[in-house]
LOFIZA-142522 format. One record per residue: residue in one letter; y, z, x of N, C-alpha, C in turn. Coordinates in pm, whole numbers. Each point is the difference from the previous one (the first is absolute). Layout:
! LOFIZA-142522
SITE;sevo;n_y;n_z;n_x;ca_y;ca_z;ca_x;c_y;c_z;c_x
SITE;A;Y;Z;X;Y;Z;X;Y;Z;X
...
! end
This chain:
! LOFIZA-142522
SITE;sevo;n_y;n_z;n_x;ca_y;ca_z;ca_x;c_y;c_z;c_x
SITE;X;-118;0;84;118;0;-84;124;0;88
SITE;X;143;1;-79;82;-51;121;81;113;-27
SITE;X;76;141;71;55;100;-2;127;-52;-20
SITE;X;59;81;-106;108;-28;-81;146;25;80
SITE;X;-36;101;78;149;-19;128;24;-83;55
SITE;X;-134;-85;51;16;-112;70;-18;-113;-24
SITE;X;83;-98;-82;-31;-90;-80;97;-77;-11
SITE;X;42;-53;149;102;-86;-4;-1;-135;-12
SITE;X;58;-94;-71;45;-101;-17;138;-45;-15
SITE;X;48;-105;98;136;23;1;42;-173;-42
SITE;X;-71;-40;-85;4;-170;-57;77;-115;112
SITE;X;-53;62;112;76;-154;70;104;89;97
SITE;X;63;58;10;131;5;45;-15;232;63
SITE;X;113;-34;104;15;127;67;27;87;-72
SITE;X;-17;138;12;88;119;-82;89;36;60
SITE;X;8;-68;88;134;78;87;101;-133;-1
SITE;X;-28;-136;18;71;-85;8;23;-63;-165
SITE;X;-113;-20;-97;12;-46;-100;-12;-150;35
SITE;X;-61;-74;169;-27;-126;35;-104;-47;-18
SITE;X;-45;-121;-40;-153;-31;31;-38;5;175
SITE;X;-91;58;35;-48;-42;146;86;87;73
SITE;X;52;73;-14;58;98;70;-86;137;42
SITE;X;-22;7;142;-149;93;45;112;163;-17
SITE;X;-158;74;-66;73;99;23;-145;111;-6
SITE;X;20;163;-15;-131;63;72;34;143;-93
SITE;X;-157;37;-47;42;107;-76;-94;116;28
SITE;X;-13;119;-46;-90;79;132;6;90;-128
SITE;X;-135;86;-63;-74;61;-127;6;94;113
SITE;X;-9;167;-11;-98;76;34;-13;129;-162
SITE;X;-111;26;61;-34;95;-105;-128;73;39
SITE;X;-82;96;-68;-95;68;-55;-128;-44;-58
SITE;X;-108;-23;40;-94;-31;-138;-112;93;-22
SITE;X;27;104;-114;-116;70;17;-128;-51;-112
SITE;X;-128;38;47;-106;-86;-38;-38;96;-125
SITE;X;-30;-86;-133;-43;128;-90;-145;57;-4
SITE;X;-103;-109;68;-122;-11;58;-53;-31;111
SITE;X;-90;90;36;-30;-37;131;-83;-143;-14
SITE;X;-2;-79;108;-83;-95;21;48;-140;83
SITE;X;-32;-120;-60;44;-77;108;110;-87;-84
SITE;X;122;-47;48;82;-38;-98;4;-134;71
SITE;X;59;-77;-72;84;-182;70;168;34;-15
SITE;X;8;27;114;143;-62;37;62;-131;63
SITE;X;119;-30;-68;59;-143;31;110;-15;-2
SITE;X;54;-158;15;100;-12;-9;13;-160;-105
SITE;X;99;-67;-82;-18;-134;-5;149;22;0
SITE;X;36;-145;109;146;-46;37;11;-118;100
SITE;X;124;-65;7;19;-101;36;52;48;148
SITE;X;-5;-140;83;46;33;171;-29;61;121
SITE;X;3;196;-73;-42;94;135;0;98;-110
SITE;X;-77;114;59;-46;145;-46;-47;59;81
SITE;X;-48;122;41;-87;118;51;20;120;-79
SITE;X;-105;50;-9;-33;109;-101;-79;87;104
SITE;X;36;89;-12;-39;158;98;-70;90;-53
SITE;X;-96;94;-10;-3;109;-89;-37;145;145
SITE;X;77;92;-42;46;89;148;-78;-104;99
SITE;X;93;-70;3;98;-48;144;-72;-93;63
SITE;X;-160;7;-65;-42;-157;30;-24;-104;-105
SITE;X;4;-92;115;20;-134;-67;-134;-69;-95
SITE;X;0;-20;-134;-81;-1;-63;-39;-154;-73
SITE;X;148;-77;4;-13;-124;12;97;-103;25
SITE;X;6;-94;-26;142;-81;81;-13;-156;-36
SITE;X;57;-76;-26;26;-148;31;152;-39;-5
SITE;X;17;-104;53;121;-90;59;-25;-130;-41
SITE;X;52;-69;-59;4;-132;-84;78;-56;-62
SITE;X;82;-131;-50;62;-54;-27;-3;-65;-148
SITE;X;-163;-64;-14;4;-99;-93;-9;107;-128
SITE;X;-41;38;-54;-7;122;-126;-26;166;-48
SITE;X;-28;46;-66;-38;123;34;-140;8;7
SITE;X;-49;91;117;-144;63;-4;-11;138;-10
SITE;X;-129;28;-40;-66;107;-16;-64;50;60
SITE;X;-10;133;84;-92;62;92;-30;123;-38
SITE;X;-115;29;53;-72;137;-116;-78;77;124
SITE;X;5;108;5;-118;65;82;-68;137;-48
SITE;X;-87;-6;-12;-74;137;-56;37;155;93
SITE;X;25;79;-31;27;159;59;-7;73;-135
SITE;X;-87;108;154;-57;98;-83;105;131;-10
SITE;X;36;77;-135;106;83;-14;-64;107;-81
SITE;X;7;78;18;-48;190;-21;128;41;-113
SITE;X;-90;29;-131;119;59;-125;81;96;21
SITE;X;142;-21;-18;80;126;75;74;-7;101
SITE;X;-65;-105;82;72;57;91;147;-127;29
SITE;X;74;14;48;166;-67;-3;-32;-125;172
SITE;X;-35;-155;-50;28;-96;74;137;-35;48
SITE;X;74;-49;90;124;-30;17;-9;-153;-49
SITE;X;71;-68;-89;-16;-186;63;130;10;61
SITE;X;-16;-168;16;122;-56;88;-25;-142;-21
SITE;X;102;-78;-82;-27;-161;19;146;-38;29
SITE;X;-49;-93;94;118;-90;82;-9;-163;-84
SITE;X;131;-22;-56;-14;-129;-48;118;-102;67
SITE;X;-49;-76;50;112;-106;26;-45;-133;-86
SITE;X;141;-72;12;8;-136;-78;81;-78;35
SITE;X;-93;-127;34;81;-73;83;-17;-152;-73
SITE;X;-25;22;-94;1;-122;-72;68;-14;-164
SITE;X;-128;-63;-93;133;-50;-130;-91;77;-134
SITE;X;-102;86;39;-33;61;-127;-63;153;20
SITE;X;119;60;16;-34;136;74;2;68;-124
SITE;X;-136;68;41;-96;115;-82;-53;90;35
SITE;X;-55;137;-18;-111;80;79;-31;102;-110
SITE;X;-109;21;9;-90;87;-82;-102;78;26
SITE;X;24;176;25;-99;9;55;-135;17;-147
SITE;X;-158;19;116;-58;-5;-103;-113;116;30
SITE;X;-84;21;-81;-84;138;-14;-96;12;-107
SITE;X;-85;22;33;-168;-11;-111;-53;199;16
SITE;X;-9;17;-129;-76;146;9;-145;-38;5
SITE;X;-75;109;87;-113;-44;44;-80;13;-148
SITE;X;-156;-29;-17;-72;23;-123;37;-10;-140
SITE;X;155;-67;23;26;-50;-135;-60;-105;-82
SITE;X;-92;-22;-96;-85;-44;-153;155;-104;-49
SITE;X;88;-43;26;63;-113;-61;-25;-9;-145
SITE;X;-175;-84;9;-25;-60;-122;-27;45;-88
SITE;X;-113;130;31;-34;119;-84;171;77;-41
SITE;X;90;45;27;121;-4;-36;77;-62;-122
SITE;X;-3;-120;94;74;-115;-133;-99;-19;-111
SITE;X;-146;9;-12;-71;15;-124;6;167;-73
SITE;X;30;95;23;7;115;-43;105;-15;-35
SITE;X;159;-44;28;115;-40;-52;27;-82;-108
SITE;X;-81;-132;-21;-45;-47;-129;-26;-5;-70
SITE;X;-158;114;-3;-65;31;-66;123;95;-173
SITE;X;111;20;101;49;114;-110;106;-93;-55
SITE;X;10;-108;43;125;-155;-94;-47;14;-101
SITE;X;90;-78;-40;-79;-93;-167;29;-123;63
SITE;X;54;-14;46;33;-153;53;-13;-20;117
SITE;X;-68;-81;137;16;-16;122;113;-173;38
SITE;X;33;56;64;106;-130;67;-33;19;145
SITE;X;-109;-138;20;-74;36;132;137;-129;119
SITE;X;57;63;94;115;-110;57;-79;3;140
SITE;X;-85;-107;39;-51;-62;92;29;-107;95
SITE;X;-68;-46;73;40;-159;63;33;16;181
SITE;X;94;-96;36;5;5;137;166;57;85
SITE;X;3;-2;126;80;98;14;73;-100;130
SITE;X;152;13;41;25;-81;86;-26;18;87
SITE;X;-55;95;71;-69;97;98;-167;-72;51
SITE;X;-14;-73;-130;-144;-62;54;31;-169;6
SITE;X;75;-55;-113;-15;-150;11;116;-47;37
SITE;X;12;-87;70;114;-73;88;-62;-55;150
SITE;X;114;-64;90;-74;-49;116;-12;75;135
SITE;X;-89;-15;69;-12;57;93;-11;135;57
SITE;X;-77;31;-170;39;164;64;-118;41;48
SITE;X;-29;89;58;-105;86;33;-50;85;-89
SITE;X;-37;-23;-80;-105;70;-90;-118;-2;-15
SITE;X;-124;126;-16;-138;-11;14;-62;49;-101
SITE;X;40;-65;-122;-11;22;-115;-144;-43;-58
SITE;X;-79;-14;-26;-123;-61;-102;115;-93;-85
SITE;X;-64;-131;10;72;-81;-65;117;-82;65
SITE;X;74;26;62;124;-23;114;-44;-44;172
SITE;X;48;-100;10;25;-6;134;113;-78;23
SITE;X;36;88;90;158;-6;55;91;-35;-119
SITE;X;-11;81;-72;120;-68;-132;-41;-99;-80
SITE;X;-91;-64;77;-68;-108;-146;-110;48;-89
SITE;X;-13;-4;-116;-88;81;-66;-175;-151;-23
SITE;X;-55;106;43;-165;-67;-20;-76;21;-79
SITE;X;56;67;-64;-69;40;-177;95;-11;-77
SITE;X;43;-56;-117;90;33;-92;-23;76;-139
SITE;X;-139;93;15;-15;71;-80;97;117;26
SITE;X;5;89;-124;104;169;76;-84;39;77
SITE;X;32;129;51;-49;72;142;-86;66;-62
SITE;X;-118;46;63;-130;43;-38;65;142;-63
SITE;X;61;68;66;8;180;-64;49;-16;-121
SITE;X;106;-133;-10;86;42;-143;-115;-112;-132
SITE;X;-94;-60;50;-84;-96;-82;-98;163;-43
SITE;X;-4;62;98;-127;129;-42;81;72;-94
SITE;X;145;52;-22;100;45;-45;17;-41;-171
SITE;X;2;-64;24;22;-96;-126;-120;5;-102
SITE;X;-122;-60;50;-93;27;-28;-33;124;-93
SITE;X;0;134;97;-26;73;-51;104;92;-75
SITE;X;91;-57;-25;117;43;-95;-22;-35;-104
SITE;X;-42;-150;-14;-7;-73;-139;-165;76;-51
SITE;X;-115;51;47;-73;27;-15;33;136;-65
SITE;X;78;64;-9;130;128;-112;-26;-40;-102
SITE;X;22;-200;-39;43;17;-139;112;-12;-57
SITE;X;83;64;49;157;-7;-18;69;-123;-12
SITE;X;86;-22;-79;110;-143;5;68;-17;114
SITE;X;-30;-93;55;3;-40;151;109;-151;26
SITE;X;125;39;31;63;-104;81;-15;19;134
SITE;X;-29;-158;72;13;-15;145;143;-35;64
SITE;X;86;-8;48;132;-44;71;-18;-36;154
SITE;X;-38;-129;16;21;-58;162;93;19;36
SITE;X;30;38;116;122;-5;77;-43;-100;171
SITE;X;8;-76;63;-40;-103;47;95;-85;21
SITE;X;5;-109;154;44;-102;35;-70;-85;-25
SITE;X;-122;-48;-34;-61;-92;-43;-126;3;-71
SITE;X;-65;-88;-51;-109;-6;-90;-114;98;28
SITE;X;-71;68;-69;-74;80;4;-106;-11;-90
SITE;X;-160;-36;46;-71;-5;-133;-67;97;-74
SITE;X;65;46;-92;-39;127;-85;-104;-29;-92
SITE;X;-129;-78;45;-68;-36;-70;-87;109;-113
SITE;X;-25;125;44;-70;78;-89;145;73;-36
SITE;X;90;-3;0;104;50;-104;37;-90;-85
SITE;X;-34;-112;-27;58;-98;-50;-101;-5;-88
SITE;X;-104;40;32;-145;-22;-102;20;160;-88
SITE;X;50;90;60;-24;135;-60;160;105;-29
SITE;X;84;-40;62;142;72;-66;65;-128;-78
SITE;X;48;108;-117;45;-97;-119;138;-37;47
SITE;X;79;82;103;160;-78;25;27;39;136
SITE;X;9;-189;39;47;13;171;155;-40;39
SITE;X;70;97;88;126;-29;-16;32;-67;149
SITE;X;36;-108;33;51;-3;131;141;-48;57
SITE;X;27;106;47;164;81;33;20;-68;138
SITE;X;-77;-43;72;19;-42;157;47;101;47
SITE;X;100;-48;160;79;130;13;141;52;-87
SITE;X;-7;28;-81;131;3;-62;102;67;76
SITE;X;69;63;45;94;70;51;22;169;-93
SITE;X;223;-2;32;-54;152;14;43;13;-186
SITE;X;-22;-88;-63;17;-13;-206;-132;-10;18
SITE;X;-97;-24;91;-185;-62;-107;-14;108;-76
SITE;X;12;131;-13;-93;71;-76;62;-6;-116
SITE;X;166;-17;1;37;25;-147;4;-131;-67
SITE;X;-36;-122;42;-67;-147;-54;-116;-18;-32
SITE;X;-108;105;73;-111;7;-25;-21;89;-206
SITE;X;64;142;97;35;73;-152;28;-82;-162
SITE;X;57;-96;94;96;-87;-118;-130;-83;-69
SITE;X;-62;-83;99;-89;-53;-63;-102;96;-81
SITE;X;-40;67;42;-124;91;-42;36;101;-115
SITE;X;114;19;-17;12;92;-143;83;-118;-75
SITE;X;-27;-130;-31;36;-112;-86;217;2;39
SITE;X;3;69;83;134;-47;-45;84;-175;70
SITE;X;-101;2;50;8;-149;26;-117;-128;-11
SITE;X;28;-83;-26;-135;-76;-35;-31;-65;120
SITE;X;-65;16;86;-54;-93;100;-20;-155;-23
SITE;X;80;-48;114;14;-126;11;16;-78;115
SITE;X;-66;37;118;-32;2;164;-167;-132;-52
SITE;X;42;-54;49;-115;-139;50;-24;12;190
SITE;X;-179;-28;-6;6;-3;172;52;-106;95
SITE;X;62;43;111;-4;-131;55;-77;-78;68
SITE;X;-134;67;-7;-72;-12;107;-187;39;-75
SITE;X;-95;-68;43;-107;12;-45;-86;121;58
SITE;X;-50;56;-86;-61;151;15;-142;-127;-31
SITE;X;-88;-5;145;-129;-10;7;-88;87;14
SITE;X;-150;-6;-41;-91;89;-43;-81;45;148
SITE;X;23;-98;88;-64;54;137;14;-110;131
SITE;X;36;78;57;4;-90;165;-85;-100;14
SITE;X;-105;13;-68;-88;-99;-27;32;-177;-36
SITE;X;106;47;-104;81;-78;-89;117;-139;81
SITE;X;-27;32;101;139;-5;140;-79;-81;105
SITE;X;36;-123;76;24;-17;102;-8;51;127
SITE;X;-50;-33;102;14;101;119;124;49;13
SITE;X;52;104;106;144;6;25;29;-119;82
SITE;X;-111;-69;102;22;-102;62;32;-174;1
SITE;X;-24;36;-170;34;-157;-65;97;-1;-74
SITE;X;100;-57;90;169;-20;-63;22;-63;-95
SITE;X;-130;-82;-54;36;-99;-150;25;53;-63
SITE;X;47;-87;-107;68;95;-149;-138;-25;-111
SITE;X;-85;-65;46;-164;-13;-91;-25;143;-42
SITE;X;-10;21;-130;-49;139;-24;88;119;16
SITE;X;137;-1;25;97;94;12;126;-14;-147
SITE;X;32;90;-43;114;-6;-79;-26;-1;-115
SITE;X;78;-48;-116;-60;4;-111;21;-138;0
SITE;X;37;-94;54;31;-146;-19;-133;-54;74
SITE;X;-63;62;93;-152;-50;32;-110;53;3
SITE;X;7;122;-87;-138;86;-14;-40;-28;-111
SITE;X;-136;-34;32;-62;-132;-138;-105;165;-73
SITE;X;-5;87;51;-86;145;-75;62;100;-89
SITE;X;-57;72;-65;35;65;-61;95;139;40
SITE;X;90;12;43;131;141;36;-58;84;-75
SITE;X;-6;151;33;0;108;-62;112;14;-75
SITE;X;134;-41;78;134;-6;-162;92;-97;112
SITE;X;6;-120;-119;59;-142;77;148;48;-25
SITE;X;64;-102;98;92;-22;48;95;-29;-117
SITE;X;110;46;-65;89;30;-43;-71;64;-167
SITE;X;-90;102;54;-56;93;-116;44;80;-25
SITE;X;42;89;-127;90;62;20;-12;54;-204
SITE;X;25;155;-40;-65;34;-146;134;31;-41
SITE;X;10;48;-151;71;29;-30;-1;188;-145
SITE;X;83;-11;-70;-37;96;-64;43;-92;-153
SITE;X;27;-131;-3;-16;-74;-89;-71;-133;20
SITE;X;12;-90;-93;-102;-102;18;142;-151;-57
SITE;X;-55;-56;120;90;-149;-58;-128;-167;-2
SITE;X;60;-50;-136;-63;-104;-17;71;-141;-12
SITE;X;-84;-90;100;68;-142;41;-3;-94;-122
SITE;X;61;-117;-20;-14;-89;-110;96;-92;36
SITE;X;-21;-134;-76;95;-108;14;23;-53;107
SITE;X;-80;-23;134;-8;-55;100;75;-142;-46
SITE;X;130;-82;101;51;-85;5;3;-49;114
SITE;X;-22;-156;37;-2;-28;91;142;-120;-49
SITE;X;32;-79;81;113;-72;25;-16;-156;-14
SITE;X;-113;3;43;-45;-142;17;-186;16;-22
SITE;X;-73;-107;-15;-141;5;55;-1;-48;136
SITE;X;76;-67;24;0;-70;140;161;-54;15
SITE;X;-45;0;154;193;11;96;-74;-102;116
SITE;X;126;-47;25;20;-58;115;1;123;103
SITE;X;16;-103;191;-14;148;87;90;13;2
SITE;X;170;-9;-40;103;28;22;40;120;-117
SITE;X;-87;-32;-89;79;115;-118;-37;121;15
SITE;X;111;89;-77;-84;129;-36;-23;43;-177
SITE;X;-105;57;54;-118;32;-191;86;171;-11
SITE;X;49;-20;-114;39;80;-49;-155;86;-67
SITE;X;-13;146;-39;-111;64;-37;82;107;-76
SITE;X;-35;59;-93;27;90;-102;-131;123;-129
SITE;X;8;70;20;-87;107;-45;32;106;-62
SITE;X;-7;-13;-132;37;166;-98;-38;141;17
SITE;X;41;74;16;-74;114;56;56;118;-110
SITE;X;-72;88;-69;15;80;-97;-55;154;30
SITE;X;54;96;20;-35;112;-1;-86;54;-138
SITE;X;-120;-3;-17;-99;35;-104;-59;123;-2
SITE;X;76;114;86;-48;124;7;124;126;-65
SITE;X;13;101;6;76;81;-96;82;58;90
SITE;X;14;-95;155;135;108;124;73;-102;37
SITE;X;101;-1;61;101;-57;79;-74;-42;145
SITE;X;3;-116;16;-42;1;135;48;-88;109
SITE;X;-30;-48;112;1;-92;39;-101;-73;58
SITE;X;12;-158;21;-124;-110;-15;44;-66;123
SITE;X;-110;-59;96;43;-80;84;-77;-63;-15
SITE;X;66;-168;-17;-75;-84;-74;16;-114;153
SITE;X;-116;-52;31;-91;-72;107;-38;-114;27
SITE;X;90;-94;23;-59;-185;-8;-100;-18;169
SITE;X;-58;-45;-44;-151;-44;83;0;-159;6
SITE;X;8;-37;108;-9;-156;14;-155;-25;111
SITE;X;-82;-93;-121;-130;-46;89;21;-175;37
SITE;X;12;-25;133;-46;-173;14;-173;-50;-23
SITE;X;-18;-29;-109;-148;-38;-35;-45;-127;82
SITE;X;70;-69;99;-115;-140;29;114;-17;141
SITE;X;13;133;92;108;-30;104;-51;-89;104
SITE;X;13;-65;90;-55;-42;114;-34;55;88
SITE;X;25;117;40;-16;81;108;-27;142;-40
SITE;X;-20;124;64;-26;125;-72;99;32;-50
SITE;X;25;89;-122;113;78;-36;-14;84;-30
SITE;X;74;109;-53;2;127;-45;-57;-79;-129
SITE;X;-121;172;-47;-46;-10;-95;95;3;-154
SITE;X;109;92;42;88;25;-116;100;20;84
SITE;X;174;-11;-32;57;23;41;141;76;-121
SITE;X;73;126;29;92;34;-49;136;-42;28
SITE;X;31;-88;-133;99;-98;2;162;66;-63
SITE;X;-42;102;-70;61;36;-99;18;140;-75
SITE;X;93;93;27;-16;144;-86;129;24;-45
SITE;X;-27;61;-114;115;62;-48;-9;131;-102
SITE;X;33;104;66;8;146;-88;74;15;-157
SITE;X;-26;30;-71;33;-20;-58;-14;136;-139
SITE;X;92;57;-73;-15;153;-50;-13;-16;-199
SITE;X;-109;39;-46;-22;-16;-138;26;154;-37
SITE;X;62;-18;-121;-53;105;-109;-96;-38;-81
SITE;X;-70;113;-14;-101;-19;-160;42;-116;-63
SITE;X;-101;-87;-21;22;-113;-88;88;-156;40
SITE;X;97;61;129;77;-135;22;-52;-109;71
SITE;X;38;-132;8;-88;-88;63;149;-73;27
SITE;X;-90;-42;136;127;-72;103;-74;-169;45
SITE;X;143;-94;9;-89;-181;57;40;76;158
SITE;X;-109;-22;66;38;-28;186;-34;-120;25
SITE;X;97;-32;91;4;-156;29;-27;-9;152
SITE;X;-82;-92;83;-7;-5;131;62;-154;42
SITE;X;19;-42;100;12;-140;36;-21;-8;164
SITE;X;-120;-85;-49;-122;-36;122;70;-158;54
SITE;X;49;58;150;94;-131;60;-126;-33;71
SITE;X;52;-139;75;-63;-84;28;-76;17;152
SITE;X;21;111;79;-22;59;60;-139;120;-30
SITE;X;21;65;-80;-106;88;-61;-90;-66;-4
SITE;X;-5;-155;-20;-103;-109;-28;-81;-35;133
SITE;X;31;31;91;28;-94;136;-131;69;102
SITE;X;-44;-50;87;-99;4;130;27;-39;70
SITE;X;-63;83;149;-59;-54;102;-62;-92;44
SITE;X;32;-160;29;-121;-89;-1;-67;-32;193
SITE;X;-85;-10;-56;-54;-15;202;83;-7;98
SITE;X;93;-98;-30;91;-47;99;141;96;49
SITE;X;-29;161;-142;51;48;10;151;-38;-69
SITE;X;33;-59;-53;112;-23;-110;-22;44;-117
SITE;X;104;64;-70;21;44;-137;8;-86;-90
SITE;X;-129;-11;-131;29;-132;-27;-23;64;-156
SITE;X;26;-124;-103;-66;32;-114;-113;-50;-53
SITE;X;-110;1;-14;-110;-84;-89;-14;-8;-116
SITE;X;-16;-169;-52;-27;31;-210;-147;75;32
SITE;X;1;32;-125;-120;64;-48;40;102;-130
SITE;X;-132;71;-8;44;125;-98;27;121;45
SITE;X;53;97;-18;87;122;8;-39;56;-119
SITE;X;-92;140;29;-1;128;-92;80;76;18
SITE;X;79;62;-81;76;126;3;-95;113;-101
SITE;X;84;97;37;-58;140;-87;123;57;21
SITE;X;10;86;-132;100;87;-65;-26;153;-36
SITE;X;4;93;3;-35;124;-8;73;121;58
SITE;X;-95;128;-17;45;127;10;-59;12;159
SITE;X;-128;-111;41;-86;73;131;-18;-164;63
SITE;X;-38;-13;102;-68;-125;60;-108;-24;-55
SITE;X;-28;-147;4;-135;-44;-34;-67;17;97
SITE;X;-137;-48;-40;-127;38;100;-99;-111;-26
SITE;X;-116;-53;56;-111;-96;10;-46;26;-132
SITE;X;30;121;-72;-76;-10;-140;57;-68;-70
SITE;X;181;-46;-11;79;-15;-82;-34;-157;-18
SITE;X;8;-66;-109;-23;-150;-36;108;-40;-66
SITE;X;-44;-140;-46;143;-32;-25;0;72;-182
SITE;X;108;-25;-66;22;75;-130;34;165;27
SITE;X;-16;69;-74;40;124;-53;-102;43;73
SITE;X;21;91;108;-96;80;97;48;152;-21
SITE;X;-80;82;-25;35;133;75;120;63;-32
SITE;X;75;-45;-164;150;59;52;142;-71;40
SITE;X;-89;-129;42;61;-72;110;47;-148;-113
SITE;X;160;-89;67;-20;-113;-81;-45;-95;89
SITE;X;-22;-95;-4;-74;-107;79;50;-142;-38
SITE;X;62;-79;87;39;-125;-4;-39;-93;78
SITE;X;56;-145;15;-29;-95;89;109;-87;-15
SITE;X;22;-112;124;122;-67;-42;-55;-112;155
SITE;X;49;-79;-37;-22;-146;144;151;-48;46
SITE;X;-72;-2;153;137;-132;55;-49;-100;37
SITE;X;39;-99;-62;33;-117;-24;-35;-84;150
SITE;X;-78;-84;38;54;-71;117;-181;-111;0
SITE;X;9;-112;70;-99;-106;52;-108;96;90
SITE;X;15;117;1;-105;73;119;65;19;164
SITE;X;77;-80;-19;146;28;139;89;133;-8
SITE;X;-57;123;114;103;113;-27;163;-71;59
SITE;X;64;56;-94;152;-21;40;89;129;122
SITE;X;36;-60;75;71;121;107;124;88;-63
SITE;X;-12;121;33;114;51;-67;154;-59;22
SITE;X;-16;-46;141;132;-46;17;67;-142;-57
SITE;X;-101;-74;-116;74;-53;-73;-14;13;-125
SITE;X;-10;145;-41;26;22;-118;87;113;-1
SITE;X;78;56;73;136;127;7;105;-113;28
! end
């Protein structure tokens, strides 16, 4: 845990200068008496330089530049009796921090946080990853992590055992991610009825979180990014193609696709308009879609144009997001959103490497979520479903003579 005296963060900039990058050096001493005997972890996590003393020797230390690290060393401390510390912090760079840190020996964590539950009516389990583990180059020897890149994207084994046996209570159970990136919560997703994910929010997340979770706001956060079901799912790290990455080329099923996203009301599509059936490569297709709030709250809708090239010459993205617009219902109101798909949105890569246009046909999709390999043409899933052609002898046209 991280001791509450020492818990500096100074967002960028000196306390003494108020500069970014301005070095400066700060020096803790104090007392630590042990409330149990046994073997404790003492540490430090901070950016640049540190040493940490306990009577008068040196217990741990690093000097570094690129981010903050963490150093820990086990000592053994007798209940009662009065340790001296001493931490030396310098900072000589652009994100000066220090924290010291400290574990009571034979502490049960989990057995804890389940005896604490047990007496809710409600659990709000707030899990996920920490900046401390994912990012580049760090030194971490985590299960799951190396060096900052994560090699599992399931959660971390203690808080998957955590969870587990919380929901095994019984109790009405929200989860809340907190996380820099995708995480596959595959057995929470199968077994807690509401998953919230907050990323890192800053220093408002909890009272946005609050907000969402006692209805006073209706959630309306779409992902940006595809929550896959397992590393499995993925590419080596060593193959830079975009085959099988993203939501524009992952031809499988996502644990929760790419601009997924619930609400505490329900909106329904209708009246799909297209502009034309077919365009030349110079025009642009106007697209239009009714959208009606059919549930009994105020909400907001982010409504999703999807452009597929059905007969391209070369590879393309499976689907591509052409088009969004947010958009806020009351009970009962229904709104036209209009998109306009330029002539560009239309356009590829051809061998030779020029941006070109090809006739052919063009699927779009309209909706609350992305389509997927299940979706066909017509009324899929929720989803509206169109088609529309450009026009041409089978000769792609270059963009540069049609702008």
């Amino acid at each position: 845990m991280v001791d509450t005296m020492v818990d500096s963060r100074w967002k960028g900039v000196s306390p003494l200068t108020g500069r970014v990058g301005d070095a400066f050096a700060v020096r803790w001493t104090g007392s630590l008496v042990a409330p149990v005997t046994g073997t404790y972890k003492l540490g430090v996590n901070g950016s640049t330089g540190y040493t940490l003393y306990v009577n008068g020797t040196l217990l741990v230390e690093y000097q570094g530049v690129i981010c903050p690290r963490t150093r820990t060393k086990a000592v053994d401390l007798v209940a009662g009796r009065f340790y001296s510390l001493r931490l030396d912090y310098v900072n000589r760079g652009l994100d000066p921090q220090a924290q010291l840190l400290w574990s009571i020996p034979r502490t049960d964590y989990l057995t804890e946080a389940v005896d604490v539950a047990r007496k809710a009516e409600v659990v709000v389990m707030v899990m996920g990853l920490s900046p401390a583990l994912e990012g580049e180059e760090m030194p971490v020897q985590v299960e799951g992590f190396a060096g900052g890149d994560r090699i599992d994207i399931g959660l971390p084994g203690p808080q998957e055992e955590l969870l587990k046996r919380i929901h095994a209570l019984g109790k009405p159970m929200v989860l809340v991610l907190l996380n820099g990136s995708a995480v596959a919560v595959n057995w929470a997703a199968e077994h807690v009825p509401a998953i919230l994910e907050a990323w890192y929010p800053g220093q408002a997340g909890g009272d946005a979180i609050a907000d969402v979770l006692f209805g006073d706001y209706d959630p309306s956060g779409r992902l940006p990014v595809t929550f896959y079901k397992s590393v499995e799912d993925l590419p080596p790290f060593e193959d830079y193609r975009m085959q099988g990455r993203t939501y524009r080329y992952f031809p499988g099923e996502p644990l929760f696709p790419f601009g997924h996203g619930l609400s505490y009301t329900t909106f329904a599509y209708s009246n799909l308009q297209l502009s034309s059936k077919t365009i030349s490569p110079g025009d642009t297709l106007t697209v239009s879609v009714d959208v009606q709030n059919v549930g009994k709250r105020a909400g907001d809708e982010v409504v999703q144009l999807y452009v597929s090239d059905v007969v391209a010459s070369v590879p393309v993205p499976i689907r591509q997001l052409q088009g969004f617009e947010r958009i806020q219902l009351v009970s009962g109101e229904k709104k036209t959103v209009t998109f306009a798909l330029s002539p560009r949105q239309l356009s590829l890569i051809d061998d030779e490497g020029q941006r070109v246009i090809e006739p052919g046909e063009f699927r779009i999709t309209i909706g609350g979520r992305q389509p997927d390999t299940r979706d066909s043409a017509g009324e899929a899933r929720g989803l509206l479903v169109g088609s529309f052609g450009v026009s041409g002898e089978g000769e792609a046209v270059a963009m540069s003579e049609v702008l």
